[in-house]
mmCIF file of the N, C-alpha and C atoms, coordinates in Angstrom:
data_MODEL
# 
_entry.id   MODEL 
# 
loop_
_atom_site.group_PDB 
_atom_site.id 
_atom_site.type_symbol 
_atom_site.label_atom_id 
_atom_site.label_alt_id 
_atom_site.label_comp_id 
_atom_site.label_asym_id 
_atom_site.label_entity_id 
_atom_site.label_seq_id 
_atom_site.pdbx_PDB_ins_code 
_atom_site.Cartn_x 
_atom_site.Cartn_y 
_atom_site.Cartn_z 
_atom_site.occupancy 
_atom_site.B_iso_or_equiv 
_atom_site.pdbx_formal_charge 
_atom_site.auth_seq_id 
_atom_site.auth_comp_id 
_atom_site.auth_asym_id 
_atom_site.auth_atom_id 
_atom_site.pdbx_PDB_model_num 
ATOM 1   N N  . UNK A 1 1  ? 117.965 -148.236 43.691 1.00 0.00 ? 1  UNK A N  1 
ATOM 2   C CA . UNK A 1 1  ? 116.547 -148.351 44.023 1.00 0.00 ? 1  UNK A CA 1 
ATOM 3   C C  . UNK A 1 1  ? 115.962 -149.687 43.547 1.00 0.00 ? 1  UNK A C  1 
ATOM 4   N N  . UNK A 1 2  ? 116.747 -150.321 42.993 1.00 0.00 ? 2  UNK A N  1 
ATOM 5   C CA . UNK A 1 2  ? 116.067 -151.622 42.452 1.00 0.00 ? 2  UNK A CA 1 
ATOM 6   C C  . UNK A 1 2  ? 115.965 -152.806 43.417 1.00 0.00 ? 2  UNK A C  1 
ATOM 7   N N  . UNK A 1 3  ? 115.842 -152.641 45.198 1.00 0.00 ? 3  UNK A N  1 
ATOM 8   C CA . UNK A 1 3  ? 115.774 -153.205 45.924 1.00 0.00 ? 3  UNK A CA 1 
ATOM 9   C C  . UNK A 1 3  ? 114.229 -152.894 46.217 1.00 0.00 ? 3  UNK A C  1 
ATOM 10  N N  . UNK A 1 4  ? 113.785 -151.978 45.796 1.00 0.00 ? 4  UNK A N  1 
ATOM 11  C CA . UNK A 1 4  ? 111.701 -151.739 46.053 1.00 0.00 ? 4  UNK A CA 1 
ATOM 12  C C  . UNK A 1 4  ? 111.218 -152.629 45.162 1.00 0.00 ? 4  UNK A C  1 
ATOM 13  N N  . UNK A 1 5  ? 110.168 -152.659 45.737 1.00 0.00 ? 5  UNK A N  1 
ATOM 14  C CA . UNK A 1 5  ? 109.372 -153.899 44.842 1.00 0.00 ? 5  UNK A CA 1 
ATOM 15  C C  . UNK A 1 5  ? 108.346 -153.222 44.083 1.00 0.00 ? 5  UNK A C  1 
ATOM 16  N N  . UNK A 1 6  ? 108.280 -153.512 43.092 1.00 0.00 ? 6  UNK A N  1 
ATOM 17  C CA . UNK A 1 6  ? 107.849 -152.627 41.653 1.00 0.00 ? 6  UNK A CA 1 
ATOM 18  C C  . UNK A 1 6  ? 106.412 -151.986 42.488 1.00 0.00 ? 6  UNK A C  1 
ATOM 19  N N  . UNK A 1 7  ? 105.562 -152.577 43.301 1.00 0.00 ? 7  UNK A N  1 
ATOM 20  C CA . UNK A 1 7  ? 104.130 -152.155 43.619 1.00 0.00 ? 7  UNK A CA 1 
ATOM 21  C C  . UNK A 1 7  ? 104.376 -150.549 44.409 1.00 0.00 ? 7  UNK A C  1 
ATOM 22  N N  . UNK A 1 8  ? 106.150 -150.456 45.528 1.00 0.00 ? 8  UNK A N  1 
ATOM 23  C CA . UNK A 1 8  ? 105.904 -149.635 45.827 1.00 0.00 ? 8  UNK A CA 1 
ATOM 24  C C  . UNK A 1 8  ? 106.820 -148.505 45.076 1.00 0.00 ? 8  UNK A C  1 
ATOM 25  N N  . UNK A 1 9  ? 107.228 -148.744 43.852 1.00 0.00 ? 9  UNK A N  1 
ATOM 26  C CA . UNK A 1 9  ? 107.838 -147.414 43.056 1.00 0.00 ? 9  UNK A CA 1 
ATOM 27  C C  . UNK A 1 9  ? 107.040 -146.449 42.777 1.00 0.00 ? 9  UNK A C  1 
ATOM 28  N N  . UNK A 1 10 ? 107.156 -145.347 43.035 1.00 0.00 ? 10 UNK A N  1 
ATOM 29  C CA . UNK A 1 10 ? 106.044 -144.300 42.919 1.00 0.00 ? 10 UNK A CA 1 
ATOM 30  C C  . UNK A 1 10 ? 105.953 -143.787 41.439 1.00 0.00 ? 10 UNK A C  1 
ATOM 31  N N  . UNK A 1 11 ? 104.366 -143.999 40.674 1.00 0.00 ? 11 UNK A N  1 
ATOM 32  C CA . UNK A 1 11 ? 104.295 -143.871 39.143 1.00 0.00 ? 11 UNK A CA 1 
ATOM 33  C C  . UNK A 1 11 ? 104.138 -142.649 39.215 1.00 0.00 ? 11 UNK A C  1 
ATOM 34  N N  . UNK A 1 12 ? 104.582 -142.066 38.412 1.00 0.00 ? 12 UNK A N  1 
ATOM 35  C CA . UNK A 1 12 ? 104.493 -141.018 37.712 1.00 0.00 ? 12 UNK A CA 1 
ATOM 36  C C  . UNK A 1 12 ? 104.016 -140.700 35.954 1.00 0.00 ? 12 UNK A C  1 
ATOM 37  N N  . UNK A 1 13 ? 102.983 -139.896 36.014 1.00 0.00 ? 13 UNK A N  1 
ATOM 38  C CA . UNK A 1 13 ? 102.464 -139.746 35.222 1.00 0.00 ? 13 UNK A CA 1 
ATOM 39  C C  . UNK A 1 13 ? 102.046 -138.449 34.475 1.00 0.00 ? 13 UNK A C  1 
ATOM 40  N N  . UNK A 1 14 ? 102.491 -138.176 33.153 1.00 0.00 ? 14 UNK A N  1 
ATOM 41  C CA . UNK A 1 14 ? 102.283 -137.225 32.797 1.00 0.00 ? 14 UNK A CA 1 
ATOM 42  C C  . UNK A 1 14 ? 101.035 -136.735 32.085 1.00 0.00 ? 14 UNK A C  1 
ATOM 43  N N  . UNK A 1 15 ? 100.339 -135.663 32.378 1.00 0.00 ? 15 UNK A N  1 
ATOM 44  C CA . UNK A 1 15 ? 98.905  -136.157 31.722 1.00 0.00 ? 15 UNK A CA 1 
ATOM 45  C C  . UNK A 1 15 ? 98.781  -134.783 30.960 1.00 0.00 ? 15 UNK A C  1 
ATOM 46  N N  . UNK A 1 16 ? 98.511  -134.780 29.661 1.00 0.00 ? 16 UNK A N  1 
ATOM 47  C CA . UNK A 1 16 ? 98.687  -133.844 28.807 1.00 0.00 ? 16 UNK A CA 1 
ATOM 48  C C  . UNK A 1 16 ? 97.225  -133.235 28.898 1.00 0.00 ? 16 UNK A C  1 
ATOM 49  N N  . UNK A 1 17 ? 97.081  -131.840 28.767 1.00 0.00 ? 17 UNK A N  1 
ATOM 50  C CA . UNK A 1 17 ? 96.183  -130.819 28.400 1.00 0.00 ? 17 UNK A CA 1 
ATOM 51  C C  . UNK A 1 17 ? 95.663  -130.717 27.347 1.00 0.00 ? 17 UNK A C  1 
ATOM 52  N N  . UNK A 1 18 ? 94.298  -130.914 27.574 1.00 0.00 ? 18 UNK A N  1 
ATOM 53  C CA . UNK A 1 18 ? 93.769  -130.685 26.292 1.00 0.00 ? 18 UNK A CA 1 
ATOM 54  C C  . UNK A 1 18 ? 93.752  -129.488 25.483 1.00 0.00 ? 18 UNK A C  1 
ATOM 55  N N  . UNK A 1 19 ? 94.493  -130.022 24.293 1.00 0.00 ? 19 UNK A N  1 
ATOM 56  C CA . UNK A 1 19 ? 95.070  -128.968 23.117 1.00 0.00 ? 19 UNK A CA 1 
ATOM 57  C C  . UNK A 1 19 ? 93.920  -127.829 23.055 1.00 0.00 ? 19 UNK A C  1 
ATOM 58  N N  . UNK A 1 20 ? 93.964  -126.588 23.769 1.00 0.00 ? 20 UNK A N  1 
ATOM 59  C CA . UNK A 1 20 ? 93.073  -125.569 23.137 1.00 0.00 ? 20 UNK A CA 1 
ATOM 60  C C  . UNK A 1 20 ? 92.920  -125.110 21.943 1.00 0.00 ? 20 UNK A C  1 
ATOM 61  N N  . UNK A 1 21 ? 92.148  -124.670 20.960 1.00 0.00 ? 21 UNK A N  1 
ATOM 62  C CA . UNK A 1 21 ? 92.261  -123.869 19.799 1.00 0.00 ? 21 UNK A CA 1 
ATOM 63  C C  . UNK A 1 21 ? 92.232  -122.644 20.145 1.00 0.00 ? 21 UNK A C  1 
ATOM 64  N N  . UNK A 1 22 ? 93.626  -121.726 19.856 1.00 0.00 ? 22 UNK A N  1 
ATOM 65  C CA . UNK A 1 22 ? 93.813  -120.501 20.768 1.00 0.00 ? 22 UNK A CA 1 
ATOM 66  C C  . UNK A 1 22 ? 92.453  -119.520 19.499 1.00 0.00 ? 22 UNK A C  1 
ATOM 67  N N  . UNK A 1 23 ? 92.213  -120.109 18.481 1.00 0.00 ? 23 UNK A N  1 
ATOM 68  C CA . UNK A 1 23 ? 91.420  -119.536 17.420 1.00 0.00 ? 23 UNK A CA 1 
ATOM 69  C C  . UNK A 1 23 ? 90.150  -119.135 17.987 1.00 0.00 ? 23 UNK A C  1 
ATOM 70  N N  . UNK A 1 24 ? 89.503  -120.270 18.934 1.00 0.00 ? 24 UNK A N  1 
ATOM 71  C CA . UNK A 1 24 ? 88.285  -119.640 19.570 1.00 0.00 ? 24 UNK A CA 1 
ATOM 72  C C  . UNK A 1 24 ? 88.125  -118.396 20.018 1.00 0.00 ? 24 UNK A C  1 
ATOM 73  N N  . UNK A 1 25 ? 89.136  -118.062 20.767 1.00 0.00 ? 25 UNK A N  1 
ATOM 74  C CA . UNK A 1 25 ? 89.038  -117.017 21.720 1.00 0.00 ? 25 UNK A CA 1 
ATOM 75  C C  . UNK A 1 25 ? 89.375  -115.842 20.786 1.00 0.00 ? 25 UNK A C  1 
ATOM 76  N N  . UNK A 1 26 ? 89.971  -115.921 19.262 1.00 0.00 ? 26 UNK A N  1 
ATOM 77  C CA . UNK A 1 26 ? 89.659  -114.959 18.812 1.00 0.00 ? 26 UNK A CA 1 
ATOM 78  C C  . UNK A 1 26 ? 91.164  -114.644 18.400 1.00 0.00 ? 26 UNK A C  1 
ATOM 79  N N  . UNK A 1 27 ? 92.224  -115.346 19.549 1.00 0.00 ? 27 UNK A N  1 
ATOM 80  C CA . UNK A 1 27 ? 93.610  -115.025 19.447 1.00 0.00 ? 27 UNK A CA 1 
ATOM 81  C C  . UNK A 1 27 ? 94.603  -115.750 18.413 1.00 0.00 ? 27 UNK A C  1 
ATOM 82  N N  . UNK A 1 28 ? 95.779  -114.551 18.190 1.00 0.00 ? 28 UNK A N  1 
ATOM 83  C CA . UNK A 1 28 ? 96.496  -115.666 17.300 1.00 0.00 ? 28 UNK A CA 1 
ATOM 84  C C  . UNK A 1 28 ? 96.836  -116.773 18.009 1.00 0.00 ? 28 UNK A C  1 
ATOM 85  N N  . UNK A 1 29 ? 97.847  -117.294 17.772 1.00 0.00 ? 29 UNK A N  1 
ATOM 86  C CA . UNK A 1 29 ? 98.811  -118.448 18.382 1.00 0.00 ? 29 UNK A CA 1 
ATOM 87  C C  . UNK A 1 29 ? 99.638  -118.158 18.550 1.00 0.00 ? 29 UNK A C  1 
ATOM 88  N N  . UNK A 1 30 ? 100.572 -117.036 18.518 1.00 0.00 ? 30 UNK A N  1 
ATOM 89  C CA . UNK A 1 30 ? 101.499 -116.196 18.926 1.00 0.00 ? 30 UNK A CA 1 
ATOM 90  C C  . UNK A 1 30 ? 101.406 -115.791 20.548 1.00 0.00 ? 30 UNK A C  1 
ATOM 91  N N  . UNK A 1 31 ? 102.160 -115.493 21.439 1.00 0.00 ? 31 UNK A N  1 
ATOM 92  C CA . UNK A 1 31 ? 102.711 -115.554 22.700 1.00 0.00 ? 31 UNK A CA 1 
ATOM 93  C C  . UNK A 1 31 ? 101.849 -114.148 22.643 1.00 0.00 ? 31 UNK A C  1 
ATOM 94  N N  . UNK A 1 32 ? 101.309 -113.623 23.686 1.00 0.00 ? 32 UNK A N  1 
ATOM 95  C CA . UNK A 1 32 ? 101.187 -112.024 23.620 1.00 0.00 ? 32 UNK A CA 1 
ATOM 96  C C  . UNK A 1 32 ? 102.601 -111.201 24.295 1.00 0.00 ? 32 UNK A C  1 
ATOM 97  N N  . UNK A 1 33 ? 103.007 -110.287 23.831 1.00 0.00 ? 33 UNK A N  1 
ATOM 98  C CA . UNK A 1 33 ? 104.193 -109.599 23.313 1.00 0.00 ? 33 UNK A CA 1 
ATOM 99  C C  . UNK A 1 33 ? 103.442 -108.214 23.884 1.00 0.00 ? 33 UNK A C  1 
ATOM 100 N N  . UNK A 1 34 ? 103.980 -107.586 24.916 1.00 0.00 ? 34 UNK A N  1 
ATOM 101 C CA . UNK A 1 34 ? 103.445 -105.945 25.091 1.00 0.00 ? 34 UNK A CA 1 
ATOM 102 C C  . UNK A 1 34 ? 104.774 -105.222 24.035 1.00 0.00 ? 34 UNK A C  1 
ATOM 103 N N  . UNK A 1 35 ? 104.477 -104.665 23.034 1.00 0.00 ? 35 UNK A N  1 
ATOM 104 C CA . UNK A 1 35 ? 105.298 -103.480 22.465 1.00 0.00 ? 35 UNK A CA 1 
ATOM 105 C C  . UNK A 1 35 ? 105.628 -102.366 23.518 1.00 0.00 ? 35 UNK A C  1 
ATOM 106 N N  . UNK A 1 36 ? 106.955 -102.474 24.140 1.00 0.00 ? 36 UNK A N  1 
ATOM 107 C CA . UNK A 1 36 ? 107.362 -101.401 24.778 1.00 0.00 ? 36 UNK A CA 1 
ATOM 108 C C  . UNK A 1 36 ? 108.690 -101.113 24.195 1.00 0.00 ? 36 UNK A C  1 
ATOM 109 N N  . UNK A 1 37 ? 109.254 -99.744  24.175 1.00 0.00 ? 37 UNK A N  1 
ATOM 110 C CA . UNK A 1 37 ? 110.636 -99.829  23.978 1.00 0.00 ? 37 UNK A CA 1 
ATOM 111 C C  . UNK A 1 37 ? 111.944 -100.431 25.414 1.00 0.00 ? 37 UNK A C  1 
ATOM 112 N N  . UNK A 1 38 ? 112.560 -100.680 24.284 1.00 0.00 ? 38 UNK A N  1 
ATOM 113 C CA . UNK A 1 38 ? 113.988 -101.439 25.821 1.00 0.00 ? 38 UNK A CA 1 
ATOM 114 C C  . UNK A 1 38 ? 114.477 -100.225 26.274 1.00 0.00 ? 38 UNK A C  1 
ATOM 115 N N  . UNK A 1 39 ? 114.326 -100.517 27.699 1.00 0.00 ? 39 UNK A N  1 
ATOM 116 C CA . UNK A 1 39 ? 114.975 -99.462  28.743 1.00 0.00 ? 39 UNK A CA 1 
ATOM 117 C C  . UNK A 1 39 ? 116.103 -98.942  28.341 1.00 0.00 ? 39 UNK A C  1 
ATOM 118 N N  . UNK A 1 40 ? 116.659 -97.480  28.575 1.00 0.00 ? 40 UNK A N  1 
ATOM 119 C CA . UNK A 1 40 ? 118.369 -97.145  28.218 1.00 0.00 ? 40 UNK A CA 1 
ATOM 120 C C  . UNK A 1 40 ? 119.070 -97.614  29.204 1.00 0.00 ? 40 UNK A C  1 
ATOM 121 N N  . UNK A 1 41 ? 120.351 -98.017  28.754 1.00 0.00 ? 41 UNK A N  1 
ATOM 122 C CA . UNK A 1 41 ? 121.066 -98.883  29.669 1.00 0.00 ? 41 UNK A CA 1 
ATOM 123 C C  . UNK A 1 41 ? 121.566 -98.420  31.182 1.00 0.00 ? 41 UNK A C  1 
ATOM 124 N N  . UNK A 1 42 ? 121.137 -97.013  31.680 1.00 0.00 ? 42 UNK A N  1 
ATOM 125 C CA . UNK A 1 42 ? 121.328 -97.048  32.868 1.00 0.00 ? 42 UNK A CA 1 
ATOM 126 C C  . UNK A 1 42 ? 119.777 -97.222  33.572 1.00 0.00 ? 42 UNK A C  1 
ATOM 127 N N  . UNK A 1 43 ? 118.809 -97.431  32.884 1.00 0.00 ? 43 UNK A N  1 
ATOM 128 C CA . UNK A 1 43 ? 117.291 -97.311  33.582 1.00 0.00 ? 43 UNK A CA 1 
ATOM 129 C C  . UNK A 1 43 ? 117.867 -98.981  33.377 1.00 0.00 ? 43 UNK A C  1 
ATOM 130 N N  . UNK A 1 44 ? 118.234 -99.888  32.654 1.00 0.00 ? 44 UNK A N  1 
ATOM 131 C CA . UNK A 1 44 ? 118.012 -101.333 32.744 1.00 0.00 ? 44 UNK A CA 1 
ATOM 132 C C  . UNK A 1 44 ? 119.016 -101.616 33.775 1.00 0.00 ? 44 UNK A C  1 
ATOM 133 N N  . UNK A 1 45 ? 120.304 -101.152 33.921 1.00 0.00 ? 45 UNK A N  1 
ATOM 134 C CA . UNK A 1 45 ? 120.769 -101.463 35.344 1.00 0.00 ? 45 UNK A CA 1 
ATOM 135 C C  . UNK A 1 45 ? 120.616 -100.829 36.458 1.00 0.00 ? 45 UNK A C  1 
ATOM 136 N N  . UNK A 1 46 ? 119.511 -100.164 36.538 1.00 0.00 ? 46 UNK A N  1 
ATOM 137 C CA . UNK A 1 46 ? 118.377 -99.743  38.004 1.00 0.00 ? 46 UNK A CA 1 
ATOM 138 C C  . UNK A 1 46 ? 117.644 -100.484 37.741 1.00 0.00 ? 46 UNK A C  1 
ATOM 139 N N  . UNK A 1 47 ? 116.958 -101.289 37.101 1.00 0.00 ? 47 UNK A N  1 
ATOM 140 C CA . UNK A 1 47 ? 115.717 -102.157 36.784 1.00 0.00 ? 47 UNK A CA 1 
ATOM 141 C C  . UNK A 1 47 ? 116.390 -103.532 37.554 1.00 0.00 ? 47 UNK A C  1 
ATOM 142 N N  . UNK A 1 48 ? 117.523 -103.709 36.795 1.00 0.00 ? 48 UNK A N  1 
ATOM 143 C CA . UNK A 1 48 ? 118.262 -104.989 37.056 1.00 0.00 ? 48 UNK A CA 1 
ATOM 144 C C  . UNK A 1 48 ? 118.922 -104.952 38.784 1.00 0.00 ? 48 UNK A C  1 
ATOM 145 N N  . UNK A 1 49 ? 119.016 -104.025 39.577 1.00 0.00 ? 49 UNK A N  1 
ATOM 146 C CA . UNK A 1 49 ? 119.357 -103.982 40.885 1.00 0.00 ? 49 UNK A CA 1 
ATOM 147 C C  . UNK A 1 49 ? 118.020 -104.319 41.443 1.00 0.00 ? 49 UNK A C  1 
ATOM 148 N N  . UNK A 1 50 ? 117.141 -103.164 40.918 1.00 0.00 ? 50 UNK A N  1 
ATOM 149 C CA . UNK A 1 50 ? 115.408 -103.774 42.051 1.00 0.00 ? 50 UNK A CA 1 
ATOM 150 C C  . UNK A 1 50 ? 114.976 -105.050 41.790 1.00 0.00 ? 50 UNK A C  1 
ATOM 151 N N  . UNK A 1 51 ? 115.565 -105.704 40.586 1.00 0.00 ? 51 UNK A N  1 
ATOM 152 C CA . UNK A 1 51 ? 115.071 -107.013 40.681 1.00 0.00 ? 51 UNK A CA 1 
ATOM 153 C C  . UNK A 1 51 ? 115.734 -108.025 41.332 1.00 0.00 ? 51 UNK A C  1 
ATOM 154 N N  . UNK A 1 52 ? 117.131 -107.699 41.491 1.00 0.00 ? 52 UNK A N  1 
ATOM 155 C CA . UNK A 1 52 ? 117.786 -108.516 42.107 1.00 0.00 ? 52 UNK A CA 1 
ATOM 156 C C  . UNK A 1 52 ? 117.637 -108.106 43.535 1.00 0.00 ? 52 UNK A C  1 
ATOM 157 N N  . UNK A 1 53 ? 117.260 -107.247 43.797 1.00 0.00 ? 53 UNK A N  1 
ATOM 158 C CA . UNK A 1 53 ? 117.163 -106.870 45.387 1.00 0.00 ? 53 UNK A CA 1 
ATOM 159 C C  . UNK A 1 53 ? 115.849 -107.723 46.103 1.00 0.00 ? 53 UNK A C  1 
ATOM 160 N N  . UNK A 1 54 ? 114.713 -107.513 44.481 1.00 0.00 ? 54 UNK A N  1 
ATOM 161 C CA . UNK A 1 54 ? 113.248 -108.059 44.837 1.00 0.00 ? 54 UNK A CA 1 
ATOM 162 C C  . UNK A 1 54 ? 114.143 -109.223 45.437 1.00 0.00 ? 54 UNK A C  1 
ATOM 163 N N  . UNK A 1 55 ? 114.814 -110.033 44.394 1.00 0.00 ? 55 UNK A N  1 
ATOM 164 C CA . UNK A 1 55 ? 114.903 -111.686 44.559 1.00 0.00 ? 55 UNK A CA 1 
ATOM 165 C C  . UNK A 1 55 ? 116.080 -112.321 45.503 1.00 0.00 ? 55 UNK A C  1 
ATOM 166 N N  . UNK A 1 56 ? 116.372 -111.055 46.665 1.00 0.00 ? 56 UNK A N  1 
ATOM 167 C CA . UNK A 1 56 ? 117.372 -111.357 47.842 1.00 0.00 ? 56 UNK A CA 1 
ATOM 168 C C  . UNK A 1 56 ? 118.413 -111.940 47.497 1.00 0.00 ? 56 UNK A C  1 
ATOM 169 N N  . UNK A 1 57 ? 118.871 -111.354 46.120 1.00 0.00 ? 57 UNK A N  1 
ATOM 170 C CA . UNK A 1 57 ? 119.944 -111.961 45.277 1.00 0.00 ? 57 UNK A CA 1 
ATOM 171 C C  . UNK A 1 57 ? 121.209 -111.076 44.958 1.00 0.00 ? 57 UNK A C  1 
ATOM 172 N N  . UNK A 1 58 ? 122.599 -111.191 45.396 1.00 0.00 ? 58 UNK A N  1 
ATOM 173 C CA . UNK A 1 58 ? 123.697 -110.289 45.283 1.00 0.00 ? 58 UNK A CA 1 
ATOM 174 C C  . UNK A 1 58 ? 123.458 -109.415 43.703 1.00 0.00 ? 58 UNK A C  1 
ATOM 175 N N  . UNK A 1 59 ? 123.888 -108.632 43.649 1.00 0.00 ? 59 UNK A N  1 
ATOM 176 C CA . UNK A 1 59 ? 123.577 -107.419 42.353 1.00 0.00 ? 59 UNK A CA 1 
ATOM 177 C C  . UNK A 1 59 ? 124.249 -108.166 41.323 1.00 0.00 ? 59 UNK A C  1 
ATOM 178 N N  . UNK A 1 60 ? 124.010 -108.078 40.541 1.00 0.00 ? 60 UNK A N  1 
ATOM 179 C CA . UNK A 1 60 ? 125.170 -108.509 39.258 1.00 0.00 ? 60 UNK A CA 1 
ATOM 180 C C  . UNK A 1 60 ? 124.709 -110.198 38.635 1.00 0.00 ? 60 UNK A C  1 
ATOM 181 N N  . UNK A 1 61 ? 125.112 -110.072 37.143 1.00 0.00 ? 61 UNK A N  1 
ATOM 182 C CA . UNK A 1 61 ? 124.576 -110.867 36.494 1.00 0.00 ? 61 UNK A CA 1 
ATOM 183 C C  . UNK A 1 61 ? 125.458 -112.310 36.780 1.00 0.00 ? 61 UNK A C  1 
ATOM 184 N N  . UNK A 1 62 ? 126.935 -111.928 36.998 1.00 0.00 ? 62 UNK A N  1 
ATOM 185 C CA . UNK A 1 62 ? 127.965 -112.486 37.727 1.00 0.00 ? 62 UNK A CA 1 
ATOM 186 C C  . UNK A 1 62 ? 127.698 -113.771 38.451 1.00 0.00 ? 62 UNK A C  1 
ATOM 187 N N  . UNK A 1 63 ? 126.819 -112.964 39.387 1.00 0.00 ? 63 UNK A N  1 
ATOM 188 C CA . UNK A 1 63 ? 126.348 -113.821 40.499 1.00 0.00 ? 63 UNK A CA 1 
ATOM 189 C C  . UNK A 1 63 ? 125.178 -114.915 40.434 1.00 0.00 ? 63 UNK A C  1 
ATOM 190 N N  . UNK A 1 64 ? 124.601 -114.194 39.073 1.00 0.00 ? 64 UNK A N  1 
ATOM 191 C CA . UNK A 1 64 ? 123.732 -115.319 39.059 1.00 0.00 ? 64 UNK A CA 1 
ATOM 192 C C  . UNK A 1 64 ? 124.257 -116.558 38.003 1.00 0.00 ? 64 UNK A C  1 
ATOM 193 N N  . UNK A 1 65 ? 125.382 -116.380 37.041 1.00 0.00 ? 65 UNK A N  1 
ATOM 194 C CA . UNK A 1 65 ? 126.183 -117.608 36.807 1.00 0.00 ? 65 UNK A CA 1 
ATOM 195 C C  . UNK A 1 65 ? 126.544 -117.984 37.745 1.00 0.00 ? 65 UNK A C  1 
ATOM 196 N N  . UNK A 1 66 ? 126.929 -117.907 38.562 1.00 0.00 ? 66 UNK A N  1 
ATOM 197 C CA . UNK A 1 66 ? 127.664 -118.621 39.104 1.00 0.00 ? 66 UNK A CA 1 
ATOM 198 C C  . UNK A 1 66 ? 126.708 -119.586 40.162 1.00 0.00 ? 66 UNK A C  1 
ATOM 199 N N  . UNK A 1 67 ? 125.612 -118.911 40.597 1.00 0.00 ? 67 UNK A N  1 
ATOM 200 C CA . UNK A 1 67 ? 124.724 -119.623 41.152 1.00 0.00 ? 67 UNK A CA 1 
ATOM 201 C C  . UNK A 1 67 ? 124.412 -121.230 40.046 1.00 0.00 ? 67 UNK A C  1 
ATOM 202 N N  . UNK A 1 68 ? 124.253 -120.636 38.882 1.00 0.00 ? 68 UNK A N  1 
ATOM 203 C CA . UNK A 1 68 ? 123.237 -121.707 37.620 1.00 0.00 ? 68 UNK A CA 1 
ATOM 204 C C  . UNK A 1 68 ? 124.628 -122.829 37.277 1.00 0.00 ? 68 UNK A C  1 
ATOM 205 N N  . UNK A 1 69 ? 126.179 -122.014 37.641 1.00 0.00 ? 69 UNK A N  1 
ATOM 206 C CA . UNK A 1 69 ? 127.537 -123.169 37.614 1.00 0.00 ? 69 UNK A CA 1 
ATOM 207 C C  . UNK A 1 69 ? 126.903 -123.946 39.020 1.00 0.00 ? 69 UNK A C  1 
ATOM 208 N N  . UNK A 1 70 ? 126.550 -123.423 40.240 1.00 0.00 ? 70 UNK A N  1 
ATOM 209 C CA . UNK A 1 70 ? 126.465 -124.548 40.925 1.00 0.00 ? 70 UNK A CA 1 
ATOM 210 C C  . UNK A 1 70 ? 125.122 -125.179 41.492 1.00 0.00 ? 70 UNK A C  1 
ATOM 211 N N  . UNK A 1 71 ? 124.506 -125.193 40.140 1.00 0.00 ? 71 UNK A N  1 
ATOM 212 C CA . UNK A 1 71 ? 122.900 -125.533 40.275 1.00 0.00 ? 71 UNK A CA 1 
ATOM 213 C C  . UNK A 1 71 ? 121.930 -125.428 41.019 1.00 0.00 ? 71 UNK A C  1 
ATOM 214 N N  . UNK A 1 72 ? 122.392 -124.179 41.285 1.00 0.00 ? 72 UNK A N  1 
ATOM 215 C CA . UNK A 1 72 ? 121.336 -123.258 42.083 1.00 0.00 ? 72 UNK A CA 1 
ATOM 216 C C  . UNK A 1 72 ? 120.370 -122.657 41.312 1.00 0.00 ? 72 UNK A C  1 
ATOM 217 N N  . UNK A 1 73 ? 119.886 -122.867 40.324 1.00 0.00 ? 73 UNK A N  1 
ATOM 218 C CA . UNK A 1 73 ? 118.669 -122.157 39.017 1.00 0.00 ? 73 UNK A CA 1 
ATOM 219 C C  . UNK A 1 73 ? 118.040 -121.429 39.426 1.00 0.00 ? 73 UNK A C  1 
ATOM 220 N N  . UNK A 1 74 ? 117.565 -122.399 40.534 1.00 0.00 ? 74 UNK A N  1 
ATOM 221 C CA . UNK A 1 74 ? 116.158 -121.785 40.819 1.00 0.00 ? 74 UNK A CA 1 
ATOM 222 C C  . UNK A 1 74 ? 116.049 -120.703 41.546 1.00 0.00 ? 74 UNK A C  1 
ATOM 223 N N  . UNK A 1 75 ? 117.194 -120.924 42.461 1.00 0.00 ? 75 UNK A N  1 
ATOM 224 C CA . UNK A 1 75 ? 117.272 -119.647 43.691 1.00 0.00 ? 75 UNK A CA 1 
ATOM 225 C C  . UNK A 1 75 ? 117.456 -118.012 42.371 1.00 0.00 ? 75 UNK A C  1 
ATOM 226 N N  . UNK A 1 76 ? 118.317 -118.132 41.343 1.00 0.00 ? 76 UNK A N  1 
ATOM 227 C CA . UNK A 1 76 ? 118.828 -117.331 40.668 1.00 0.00 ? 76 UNK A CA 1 
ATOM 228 C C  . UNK A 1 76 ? 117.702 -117.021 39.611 1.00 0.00 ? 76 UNK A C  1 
ATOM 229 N N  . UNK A 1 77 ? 116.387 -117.689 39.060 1.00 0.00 ? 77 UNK A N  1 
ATOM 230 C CA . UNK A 1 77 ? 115.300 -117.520 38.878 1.00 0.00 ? 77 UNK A CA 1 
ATOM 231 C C  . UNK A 1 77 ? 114.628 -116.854 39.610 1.00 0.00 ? 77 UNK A C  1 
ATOM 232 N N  . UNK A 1 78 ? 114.760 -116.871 40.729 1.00 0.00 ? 78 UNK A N  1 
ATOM 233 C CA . UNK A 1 78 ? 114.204 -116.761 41.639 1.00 0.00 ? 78 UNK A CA 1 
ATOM 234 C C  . UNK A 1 78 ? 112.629 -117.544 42.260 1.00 0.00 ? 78 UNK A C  1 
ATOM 235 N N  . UNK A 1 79 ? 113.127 -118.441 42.147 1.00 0.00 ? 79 UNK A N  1 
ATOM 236 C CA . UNK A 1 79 ? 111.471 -119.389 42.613 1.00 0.00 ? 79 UNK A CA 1 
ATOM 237 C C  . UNK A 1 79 ? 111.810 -120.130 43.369 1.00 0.00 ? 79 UNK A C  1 
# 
C-alpha cells in the first residue's frame, strides 16, 4: 500500500468514551452477574443444541473449533 499518497490513506481514529463514574448511578463497578444455578448437564446440552440451531451452526462444540482453526470466529460467535 505504500504506492497511495499519504492524503488518500484512510485515518483511522480511535476516540475514547468518556470514563463514566459507574458510582453515580448508584452501581458497583462490578459487571452485573444474574445469580442463577448452572444447568444439569443434560438441560446444558439441550440449551447448547437450541443455541446452535438459533446460530445455523452444526451441533457440537467440535464444530465450532474448528470453525475459530479456520478463522471463522465470527460465524461460530455467531455475529
Amino acid at each position: 500500500m505504500s504506492h497511495l499518497a499519504p492524503a488518500q490513506k484512510a485515518k483511522t481514529k480511535t476516540v475514547k468514551a468518556p470514563l463514566v463514574k459507574p458510582e453515580l448511578f448508584g452501581m458497583t463497578s462490578e459487571p452485573m452477574t444474574i445469580n442463577r444455578p448452572k444447568p444439569s448437564p443434560e438441560r446444558m446440552k439441550y440449551l447448547m443444541q437450541k443455541h446452535f440451531q438459533k446460530m445455523k451452526l452444526p451441533v457440537g462444540i467440535k464444530n465450532t473449533v474448528e470453525l475459530v482453526r479456520q478463522g471463522r470466529v465470527e460465524r461460530a460467535m455467531g455475529r
